[in-house]
N, C-alpha and C positions, 0 to 999 in steps of 0.2 A: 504494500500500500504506500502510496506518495506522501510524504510529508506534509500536515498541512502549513498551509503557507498565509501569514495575517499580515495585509499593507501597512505601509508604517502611515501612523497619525494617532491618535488620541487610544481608538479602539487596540493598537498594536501598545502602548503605554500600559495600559489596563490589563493585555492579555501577560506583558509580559511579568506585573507587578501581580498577577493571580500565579503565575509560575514560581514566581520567589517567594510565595504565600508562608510563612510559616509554623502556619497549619494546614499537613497538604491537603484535609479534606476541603476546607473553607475554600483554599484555591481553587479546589476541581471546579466547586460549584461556580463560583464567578468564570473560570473557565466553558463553563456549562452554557450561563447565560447569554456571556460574549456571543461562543458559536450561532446559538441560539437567535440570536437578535441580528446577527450576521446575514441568516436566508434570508429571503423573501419574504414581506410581512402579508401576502395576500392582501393588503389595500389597492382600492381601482384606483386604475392610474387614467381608465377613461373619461373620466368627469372631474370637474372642478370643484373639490370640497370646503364646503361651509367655512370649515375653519383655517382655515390660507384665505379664504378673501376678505375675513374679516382683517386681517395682518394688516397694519402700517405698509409693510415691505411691497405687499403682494403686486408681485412684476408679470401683468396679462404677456410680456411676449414667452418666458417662460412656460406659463399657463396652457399658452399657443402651441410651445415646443411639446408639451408634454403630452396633450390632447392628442396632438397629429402621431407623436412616436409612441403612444401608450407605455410610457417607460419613464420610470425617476433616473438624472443620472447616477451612475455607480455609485459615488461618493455623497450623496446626496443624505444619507441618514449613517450620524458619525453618534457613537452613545459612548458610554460607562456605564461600568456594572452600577452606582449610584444612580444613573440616569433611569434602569432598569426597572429597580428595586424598588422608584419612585413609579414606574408605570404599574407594577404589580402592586403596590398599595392601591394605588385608586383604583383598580379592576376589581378589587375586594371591598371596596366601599362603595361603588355601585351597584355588587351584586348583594351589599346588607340592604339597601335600601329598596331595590328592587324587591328581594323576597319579603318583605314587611308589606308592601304596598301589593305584592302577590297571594300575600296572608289574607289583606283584606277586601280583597274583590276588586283593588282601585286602579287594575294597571292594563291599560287596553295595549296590545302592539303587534308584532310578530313574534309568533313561539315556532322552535325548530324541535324536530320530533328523532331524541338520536337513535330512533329504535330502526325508524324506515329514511330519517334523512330530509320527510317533509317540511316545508316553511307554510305557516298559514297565520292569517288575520286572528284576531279573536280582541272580541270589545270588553271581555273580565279574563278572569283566571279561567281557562280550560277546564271541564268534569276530563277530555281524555284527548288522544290526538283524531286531527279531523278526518286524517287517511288511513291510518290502521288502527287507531283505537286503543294505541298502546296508553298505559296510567299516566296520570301526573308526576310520576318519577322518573318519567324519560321525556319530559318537556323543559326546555330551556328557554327564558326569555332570549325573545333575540332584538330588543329593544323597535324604534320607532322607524322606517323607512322615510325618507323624505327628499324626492326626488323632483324636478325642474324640466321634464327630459327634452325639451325644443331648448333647453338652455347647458343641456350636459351638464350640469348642477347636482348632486348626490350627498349627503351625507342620513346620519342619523341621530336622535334624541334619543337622550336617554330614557323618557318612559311618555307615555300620553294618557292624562288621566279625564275621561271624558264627562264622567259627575261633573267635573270643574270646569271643562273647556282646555284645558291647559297641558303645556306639554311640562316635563319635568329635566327639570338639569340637577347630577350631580356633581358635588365639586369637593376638592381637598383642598383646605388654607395650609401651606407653609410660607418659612421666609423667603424661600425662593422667588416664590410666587409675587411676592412682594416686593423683593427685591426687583423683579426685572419688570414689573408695570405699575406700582404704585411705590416709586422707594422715597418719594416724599413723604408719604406715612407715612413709614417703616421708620426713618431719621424722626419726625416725630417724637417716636417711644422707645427711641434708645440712649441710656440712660448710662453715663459713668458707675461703675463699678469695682470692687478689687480686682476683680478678674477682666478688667476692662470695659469697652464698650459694648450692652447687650441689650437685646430688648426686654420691653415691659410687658410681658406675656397678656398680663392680667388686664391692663387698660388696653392692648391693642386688642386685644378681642374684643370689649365691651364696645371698640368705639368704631368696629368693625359695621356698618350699618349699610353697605350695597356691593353687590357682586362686582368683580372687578371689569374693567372697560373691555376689554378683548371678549368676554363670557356675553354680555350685554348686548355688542353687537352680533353675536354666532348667533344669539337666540333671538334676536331681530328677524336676523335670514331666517332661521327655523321657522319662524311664524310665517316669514311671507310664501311660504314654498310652501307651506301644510293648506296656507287659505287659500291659495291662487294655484295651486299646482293639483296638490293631492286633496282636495273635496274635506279635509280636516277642520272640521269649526274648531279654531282655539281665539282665544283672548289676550290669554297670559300664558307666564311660564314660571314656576314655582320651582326657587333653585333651594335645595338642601348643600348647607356648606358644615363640612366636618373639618374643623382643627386640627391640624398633625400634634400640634407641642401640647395638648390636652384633653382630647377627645369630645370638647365641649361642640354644640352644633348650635346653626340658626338657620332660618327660612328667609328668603327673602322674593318679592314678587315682582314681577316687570311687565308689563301690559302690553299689548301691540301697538305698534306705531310704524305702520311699510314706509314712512319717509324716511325713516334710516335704512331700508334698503335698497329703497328706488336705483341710487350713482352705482351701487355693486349688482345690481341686476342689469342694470346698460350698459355695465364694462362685461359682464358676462356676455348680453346678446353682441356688444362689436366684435368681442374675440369668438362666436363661432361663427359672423358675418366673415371675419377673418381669414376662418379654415374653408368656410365654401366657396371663397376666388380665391385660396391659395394665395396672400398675402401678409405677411408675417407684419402683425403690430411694432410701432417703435413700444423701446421699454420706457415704459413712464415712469421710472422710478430713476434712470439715468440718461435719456437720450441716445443717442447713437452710440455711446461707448458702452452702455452695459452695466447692467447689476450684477452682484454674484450670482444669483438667481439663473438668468439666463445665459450670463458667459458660460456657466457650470454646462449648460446644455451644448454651447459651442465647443466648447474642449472635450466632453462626450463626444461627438459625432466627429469631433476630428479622423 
């Protein structure tokens, strides 16, 4: 068997500091991971998802390149084991909240049936699957479809609870999180100490009072695509945020309002105006010279 071989950059750092592990099992595993996150994530690469257009960054000729090629470039998703370990938390904090609101009849979406493989609607929790009948213990939420399709638009919500009208977001608070969209909070409530500069766990939480901008606009798009696209009545969108540094939670609500996604639904239709006379968009985020974004796509296809 061939050696395997890891390119150098961040992920080759990580593989190599999981190999000097000094505990070999803990290595393997972050070695485990690495691999792992390495394949192919089975995300479509044919549609333009919700949450890239909500991005400051987001560069439509990119968007364009990627459309036309169905392909991320190679380099295109760089991780750490940390980066990981952060994605598998929240995978487990949408599936607590999910089976609670699966508990109580509240969670309409897509359920996948892994006995026979089927995908079916269902407006509460399933008595059993719709094609073979297999129990509720071989039903998986497969959360909320929401697709655009004259706009190549796709992504999905985390749950759709229809008593409400509303679709559901879930979300984890760290500093991170905060650090990279709100770090003028963040400097707020941090506070000299013996051990230096640290936050105010206790006041940033309480003074924590609206989901962060990036979330805000995602679920803007969410609503416009559920009410104009997919035959979805919703209203609102009821985000549950969980604290990492406490496990404390709160709710917060956000109403529809399509003027915030009118400008990103018409940079959608020019970019598949775009693709139908074969036309490539300038990148609006830098002009003739290029984003990382899209240069990433021209040194791909070199």
């Amino acid at each position: 068997m061939a050696p395997r071989v890891v390119k150098s950059g961040p992920r080759l750092t990580e593989y190599l500091n999981a190999v000097k592990s000094p505990e070999p099992l803990f290595g393997d595993v972050q070695k485990h991971v690495l691999d792992k996150a390495a394949k192919p994530s089975g995300r479509r690469q044919d549609v333009i998802h919700p949450s890239e257009m909500v991005k400051s960054d987001w560069c439509h000729l990119a968007a364009y390149h990627r459309l036309l090629l169905e392909v991320e470039p190679a380099e295109k998703r760089k991780t750490t084991f940390t980066r990981e370990n952060i994605f598998e938390e929240g995978h487990r904090t949408h599936s607590k909240w999910q089976r609670w609101l699966t508990e109580m009849g509240r969670l309409a979406g897509d359920w996948k049936c892994w006995y026979c493989g089927a995908v079916f609607w269902n407006d509460t929790t399933p008595a059993e699957c719709h094609q073979c009948s297999a129990p509720p213990s071989c039903l998986e939420y497969a959360e909320v479809p929401l697709n655009a399709g004259p706009l190549r638009i796709g992504g999905k919500a985390d749950g759709y609870s229809p008593h409400d009208f509303a679709l559901i977001e879930i979300k984890t608070l760290g500093l991170g999180s905060l650090r990279f969209e709100r770090p003028e909070f963040l400097d707020r409530y941090t506070v000299e100490t013996d051990h230096g500069r640290l936050p105010d766990m206790t006041r940033l939480w309480r003074d924590f009072r609206r989901p962060l901008p990036t979330a805000v606009r995602q679920v803007q798009l969410y609503m416009y695509v559920a009410n104009h696209f997919e035959d979805l009545p919703v209203d609102r969108t009821v985000f549950f945020y969980d604290f990492k540094p406490t496990q404390e939670t709160k709710s917060f609500t956000v109403t529809f309002d399509e003027s915030f996604s009118e400008p990103l639904i018409e940079a959608a239709a020019a970019i598949i105006d775009c693709l139908q006379t074969d036309t490539p968009p300038f990148c609006n985020i830098n002009g003739r010279s290029g984003c990382p974004s899209c240069v990433e796509f021209k040194e791909t296809n070199k």
